[in-house]
C-alpha positions in Angstrom: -32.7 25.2 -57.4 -30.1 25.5 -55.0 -30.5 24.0 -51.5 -28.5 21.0 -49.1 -25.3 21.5 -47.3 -23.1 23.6 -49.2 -18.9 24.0 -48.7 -18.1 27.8 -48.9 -14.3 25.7 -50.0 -11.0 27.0 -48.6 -8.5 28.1 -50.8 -5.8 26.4 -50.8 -1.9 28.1 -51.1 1.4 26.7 -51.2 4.6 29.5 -51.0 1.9 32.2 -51.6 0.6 30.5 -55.1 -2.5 28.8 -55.6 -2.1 24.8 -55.3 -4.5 23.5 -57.5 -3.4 20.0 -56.6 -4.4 20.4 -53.1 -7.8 22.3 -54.6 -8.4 18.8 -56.3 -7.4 17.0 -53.6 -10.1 18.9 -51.3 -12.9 18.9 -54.0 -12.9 15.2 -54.2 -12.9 14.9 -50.1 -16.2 16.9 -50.3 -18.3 14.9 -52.9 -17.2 11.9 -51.6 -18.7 12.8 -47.9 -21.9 13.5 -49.9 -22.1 17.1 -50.0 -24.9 19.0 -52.0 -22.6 22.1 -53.7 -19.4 23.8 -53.8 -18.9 27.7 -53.5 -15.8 28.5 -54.5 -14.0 32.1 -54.4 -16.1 33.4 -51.3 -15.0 35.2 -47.9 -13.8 31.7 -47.1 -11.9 31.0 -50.1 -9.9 34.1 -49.6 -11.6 35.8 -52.3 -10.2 39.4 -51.4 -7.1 38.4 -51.7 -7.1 36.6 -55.5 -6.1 38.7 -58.2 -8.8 38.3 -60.9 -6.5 36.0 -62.6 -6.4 33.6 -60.0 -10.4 33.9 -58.9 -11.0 33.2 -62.6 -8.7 30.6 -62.6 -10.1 29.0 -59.1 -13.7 29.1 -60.6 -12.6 27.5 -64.1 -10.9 24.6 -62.1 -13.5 23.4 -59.6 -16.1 22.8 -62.4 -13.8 21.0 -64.3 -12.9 19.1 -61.2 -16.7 18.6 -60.1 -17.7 17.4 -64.0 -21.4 17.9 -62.6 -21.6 15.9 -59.8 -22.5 18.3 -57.7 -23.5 21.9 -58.4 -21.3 25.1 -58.0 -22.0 28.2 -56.7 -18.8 30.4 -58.2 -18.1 33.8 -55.9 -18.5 36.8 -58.1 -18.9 39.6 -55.9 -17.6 43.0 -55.8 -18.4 46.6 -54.4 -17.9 47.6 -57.8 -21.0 47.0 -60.0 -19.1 46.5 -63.3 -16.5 44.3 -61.7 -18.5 42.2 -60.7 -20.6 41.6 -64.0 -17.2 40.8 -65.3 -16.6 38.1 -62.6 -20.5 36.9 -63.3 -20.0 36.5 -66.6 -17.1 34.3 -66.4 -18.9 32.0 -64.2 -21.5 31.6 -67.0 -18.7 31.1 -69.9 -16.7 28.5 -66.7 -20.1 26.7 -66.8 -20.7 27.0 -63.0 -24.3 26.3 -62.1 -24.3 29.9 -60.4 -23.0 32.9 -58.9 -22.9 34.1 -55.1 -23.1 38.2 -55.4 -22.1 39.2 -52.2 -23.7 42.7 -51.3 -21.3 45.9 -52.2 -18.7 46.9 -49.3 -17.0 49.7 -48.0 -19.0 52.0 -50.6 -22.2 51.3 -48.2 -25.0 51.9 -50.9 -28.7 52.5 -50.2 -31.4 50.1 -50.9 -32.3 51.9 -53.9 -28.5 51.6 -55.1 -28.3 47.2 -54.2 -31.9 47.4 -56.1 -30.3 48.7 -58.8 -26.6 46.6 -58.2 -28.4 43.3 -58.3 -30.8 44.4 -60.8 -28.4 45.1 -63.8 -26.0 42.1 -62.7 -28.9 39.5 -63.4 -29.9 41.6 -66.3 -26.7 41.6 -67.6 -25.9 37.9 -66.9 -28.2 35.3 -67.6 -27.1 32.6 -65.1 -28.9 31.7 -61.8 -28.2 34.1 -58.5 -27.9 33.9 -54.8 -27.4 37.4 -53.0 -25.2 37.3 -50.4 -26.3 39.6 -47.2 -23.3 39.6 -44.9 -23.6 43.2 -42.9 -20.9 42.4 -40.1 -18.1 42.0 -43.2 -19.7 44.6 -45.5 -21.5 47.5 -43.7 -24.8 47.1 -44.9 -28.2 45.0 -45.1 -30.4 44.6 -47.3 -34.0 44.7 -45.6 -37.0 42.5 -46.9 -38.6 45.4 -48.9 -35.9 45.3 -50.8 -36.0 41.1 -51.7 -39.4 41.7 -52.5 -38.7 44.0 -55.2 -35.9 41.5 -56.1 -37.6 38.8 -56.1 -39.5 39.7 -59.6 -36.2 39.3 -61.2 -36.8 35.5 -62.4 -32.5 34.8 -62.3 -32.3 35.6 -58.7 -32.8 32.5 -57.0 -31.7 32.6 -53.4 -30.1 34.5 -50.5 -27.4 33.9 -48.2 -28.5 35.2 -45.2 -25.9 36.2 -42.5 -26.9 38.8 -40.6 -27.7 36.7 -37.5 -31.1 38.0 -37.1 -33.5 35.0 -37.4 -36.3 37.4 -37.4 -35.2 39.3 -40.7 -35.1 36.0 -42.0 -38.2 34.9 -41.1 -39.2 38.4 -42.9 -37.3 37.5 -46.4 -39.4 34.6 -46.5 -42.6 35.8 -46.0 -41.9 38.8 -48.5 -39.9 36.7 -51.0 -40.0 33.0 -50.2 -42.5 32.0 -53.3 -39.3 32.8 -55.8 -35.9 33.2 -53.5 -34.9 30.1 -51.6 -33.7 31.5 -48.2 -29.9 29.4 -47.4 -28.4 30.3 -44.2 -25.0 32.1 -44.1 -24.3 30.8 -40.8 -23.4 27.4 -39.7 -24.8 28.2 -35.6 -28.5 29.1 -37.6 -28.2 26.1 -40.2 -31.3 24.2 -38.1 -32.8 27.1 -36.4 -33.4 28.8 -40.1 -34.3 24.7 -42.0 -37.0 25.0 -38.8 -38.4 28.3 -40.5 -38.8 27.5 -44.2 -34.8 27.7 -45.0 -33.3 25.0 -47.9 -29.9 24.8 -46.5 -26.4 26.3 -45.6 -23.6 27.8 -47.1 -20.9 26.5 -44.9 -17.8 27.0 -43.5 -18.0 24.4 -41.0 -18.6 21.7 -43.8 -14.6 21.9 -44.8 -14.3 19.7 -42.3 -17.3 17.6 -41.9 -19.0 17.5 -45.1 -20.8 14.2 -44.3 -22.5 15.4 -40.8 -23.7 18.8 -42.5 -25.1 17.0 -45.6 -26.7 14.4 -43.6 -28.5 17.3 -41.0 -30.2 18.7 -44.4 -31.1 14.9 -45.6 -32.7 14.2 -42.4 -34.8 16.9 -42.2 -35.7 16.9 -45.9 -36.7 13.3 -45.1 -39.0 14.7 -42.0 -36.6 12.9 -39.5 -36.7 16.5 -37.6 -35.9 14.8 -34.2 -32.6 13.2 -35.6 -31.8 16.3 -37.5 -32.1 18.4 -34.1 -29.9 15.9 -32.1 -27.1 15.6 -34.7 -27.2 19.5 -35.1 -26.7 20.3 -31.4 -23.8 17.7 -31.2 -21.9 19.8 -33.8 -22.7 23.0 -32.3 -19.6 23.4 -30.4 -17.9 22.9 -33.6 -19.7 26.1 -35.1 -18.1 28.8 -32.6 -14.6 26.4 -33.2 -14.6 28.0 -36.5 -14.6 31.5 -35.2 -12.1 31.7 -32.8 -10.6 34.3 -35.1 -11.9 35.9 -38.5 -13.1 33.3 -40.8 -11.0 31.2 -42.7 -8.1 31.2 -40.2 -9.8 28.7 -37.7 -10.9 26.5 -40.3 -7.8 26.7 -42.2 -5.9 25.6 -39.0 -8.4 23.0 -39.0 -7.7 21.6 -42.1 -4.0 21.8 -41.4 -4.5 19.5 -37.8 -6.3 17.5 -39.5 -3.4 16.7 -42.0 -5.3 17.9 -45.2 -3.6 21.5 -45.9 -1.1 23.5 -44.5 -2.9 25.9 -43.2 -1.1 29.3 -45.6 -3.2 32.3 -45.1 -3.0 35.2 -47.6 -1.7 38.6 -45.7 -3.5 40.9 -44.0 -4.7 37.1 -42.6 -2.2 35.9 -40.2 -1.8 32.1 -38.3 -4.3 31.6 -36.0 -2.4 32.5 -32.1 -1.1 29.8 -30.4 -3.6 29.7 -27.8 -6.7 29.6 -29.4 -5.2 26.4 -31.8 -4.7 25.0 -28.6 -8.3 25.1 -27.7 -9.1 24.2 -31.5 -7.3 21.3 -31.2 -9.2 20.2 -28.1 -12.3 20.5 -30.2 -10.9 18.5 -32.7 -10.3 15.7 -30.7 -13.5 15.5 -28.9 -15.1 14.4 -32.5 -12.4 12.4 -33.3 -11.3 14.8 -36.3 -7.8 14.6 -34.8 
């Protein structure tokens, strides 16, 4: 259902509001470099930092933006189980195509208890689901044993896998590929995990270069694995560009070198130091960004 190059989108902020021009302005920069699907409202969009309000708000607006052109992936994670049903089911009412459920923080359930989490959010919502397995921002994993279970729930689609650990993913497909589509969380795995039996990327790195990440996925889909390989490796650099610091200040910076934001972070996210934009604009300019 859900597969290609996908932009986990920036948020965009102007004197600490949301500027839903500049949302617009970025949305339409991203289908026209022919990406596959939007995320909005994720760890890069800031997500921690929205009141509901705004989230809701953010969601509403990209698919009225997109008008179906491409499909959208609205964030609707929380640690809190009711929560985020509630932002779930405003993705359904917003008409987004589906929902990123990120696995619950800070609280550090078991696998019983993410069973049970992802289990009554698809239950409750009707709308198509990726799980989101991000242990190095959350504090937990969920293991294959546990996707297999999941994967009898016929609303839960795919999995954002960021854990890093290729083998683990190898593991969720072989225990769940038949029914969840297996998307990689991180842009340095985009072609390693493709290689394996992956559909694609949620991405941070496609802020900036929509059109090289959607055309990676297009090549391989088209069994031009060669070309794929060779334009993958000459982005690479690009991938560990993006996390000189905590994700989205690098690739907010990016954005704002590249004259298409201003770079405003939310607090307890601060400007990216002066020497490593320094070095990010000397990766800039090598692919001609700048």
């Amino acid at each position: 259902m859900f597969e290609g190059a996908i932009t986990a989108l920036v948020t965009p902020f102007k004197n600490g509001e949301v500027d839903y021009d500049k949302l617009e302005e970025l949305i339409e920069f991203q289908i026209s470099k022919g990406i596959h699907g939007l995320v909005p409202c994720g760890t890069t969009g800031e997500s921690a930092t929205l009141s509901f309000d705004e989230h809701k708000k953010v969601v509403k607006r990209t698919v009225e933006i997109v008008k179906k052109r491409v499909f959208v992936i609205a964030g609707s994670g929380s640690n809190n189980t009711t929560e985020s049903i509630e932002l779930t089911q405003f993705a359904k009412e917003a008409k987004a195509d589906g929902a990123l459920v990120i696995t619950p923080y800070y609280n550090k359930p078991t696998q019983e208890g993410l069973y049970l989490h992802f289990k009554k959010i698809a239950e409750t919502v009707n709308i198509p689901i990726v799980i989101y397995n991000v242990p190095g921002r959350t504090g937990v994993n969920i293991l294959p044993q546990t996707l297999k279970r999941l994967k009898e729930i016929s609303n839960i689609v795919a999995i954002k896998e960021a854990s890093g650990n290729v083998n683990q993913a190898e593991e969720f497909i072989y225990e769940a590929g038949d029914k969840i589509t297996l998307l990689s969380g991180e842009d340095s795995l985009y072609f390693p995990l493709l290689a394996i039996g992956g559909k694609g990327v949620i991405s941070v790195l496609s802020n900036i270069i929509p059109d090289k990440m959607a055309e990676i996925y297009n090549k391989f889909k088209a069994n031009k694995f060669e070309e794929a390989r060779k334009l993958f490796y000459e982005i690479f650099p690009l991938t560990k560009s993006m996390f000189y610091e905590t994700n989205p200040i690098p690739v907010k910076t990016a954005l704002k070198l590249m004259g298409k934001l201003n770079g405003e972070l939310r607090l307890p996210l601060c400007p990216l130091s002066q020497e490593n934009e320094e070095k990010l604009k000397k990766d800039l300019k090598k692919f001609n960004l700048i």
